[in-house]
Residue, then its C-alpha position, 0 to 999 in steps of 0.5 A: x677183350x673182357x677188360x673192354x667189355x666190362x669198361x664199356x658196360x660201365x661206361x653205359x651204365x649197363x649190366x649183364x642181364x641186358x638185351x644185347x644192342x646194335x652198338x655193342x655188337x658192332x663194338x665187340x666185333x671192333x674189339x675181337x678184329x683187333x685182339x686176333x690181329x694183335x696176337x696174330x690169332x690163326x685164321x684156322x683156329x676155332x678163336x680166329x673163326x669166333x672172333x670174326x663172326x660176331x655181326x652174325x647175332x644181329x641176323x635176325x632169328x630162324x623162323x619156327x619150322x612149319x608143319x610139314x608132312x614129315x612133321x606130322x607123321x613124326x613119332x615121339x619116344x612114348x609113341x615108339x615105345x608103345x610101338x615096341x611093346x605093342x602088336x608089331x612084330x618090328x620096329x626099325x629106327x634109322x636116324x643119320x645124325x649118330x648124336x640123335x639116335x644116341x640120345x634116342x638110345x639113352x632114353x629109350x633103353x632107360x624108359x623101358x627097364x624103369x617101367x618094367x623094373x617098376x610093374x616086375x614085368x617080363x613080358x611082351x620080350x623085346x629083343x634090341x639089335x644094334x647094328x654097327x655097334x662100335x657106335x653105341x658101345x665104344x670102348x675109349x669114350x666121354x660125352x654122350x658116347x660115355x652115356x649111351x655105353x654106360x645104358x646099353x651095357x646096364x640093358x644087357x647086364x640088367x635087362x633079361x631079368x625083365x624080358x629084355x634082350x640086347x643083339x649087337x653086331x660090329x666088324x669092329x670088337x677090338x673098339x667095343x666095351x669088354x664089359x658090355x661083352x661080357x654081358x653076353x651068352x651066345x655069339x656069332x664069329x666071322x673071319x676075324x683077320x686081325x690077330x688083336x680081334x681074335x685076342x678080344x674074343x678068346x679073352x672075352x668069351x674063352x675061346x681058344x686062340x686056336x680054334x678062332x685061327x680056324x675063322x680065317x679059313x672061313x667062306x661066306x655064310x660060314x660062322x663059328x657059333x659058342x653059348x653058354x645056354x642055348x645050344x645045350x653046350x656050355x661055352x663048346x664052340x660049333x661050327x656052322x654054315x648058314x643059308x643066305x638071307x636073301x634067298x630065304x626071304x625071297x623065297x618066302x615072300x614068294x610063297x605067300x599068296x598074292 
């Protein structure tokens, strides 16, 4: 394919850097039909797939989006920013596209430990909770995954110095990054019923095996809480039960006067 390509630009006199035409569309389509069916391409692979969609650069350019609503009421990342380091008491982010929110994630983080790093300043504190935390901070990663990792693991690492916090929650800590773990000083353990979750956090945070065998027997709301500085405890885990949220937020916001 390359070979009659570059026989039919200089059959034309013509150069890389030109607009692609009509004629040449539908010859690289000729071309590329008659490459996958000489070398017996599967019509399952990504070259097959390639190859066979070459007339779709002559279909007219998408019209820009018109403004809608949605459009108007969008937030940029300064707006979020000013949002978080504003009055609200939250702000909460749900964005369904995971390379989206990742990239959101990347700059948000690095926008604010670099102004703040800049200014030396500590406060407003902001804490960041990351749900689902196997996304932002997986252990075996590359891309935009690697990147998003390698940010939130320096806000944990670098952060409080400078007012801000990072909470993250997952079902699944074998997938998470060990270093971004390490970087924390209080934790919260459920049942872990796989024995290879008990050996990341008795490794991680020098839990003994013994006591996490414990969380198995555990019911709802039931948690075994460790920190290294906010129960006064160095590193001694407690049990504890917790209220369920609901009912508490329910009743709050049935105490409040209408």
């Amino acid at each position: 394919m390359q070979k009659e390509i570059t026989d039919y630009l200089l059959q034309h006199g013509l150069n890389e850097d030109q607009p692609v035409s009509k004629e040449f569309v539908t010859f690289l389509d000729k071309v590329a039909k008659d490459a996958v069916d000489q070398f017996r391409v599967s019509d399952r692979s990504q070259l097959w797939a390639w190859a066979t969609t070459r007339p779709d650069a002559l279909q007219p350019p998408s019209p820009p989006p018109d403004t809608t609503p949605a459009a108007k009421d969008a937030y940029s990342l300064s707006q979020i920013q000013q949002l978080i380091e504003g009055d609200d008491r939250l702000v909460c982010l749900s964005i369904a596209d995971p390379t989206t929110i990742k990239q959101v994630v990347i700059n948000l983080t690095r926008r604010l430990l670099q102004a703040r790093k800049k200014r030396f300043q500590v406060k407003p504190y902001i804490l960041f909770l990351f749900d689902e935390a196997q996304e932002f901070i997986p252990q075996q990663s590359s891309g935009i995954d690697k990147e998003c990792s390698y940010h939130v693991e320096r806000l944990l690492r670098q952060g409080r110095k400078y007012g801000l916090g990072a909470c993250i929650a997952t079902q699944r800590i074998a997938h998470l990054n060990t270093s971004a773990l390490q970087q924390l000083h209080t934790f919260f353990v459920g049942t872990l019923p796989r024995p290879y979750d008990r050996s990341v956090v008795s490794s991680t945070f020098l839990v003994d095996q013994g006591i996490l065998e414990k969380t198995l027997e555990f019911g709802p709301g039931e948690w075994l809480l460790a920190s290294y500085i906010a129960t006064g405890m160095e590193n001694v885990p407690i049990f504890l039960r917790a209220d369920n949220a609901e009912t508490e937020v329910e009743n709050h916001l049935a105490s409040i006067p209408k």
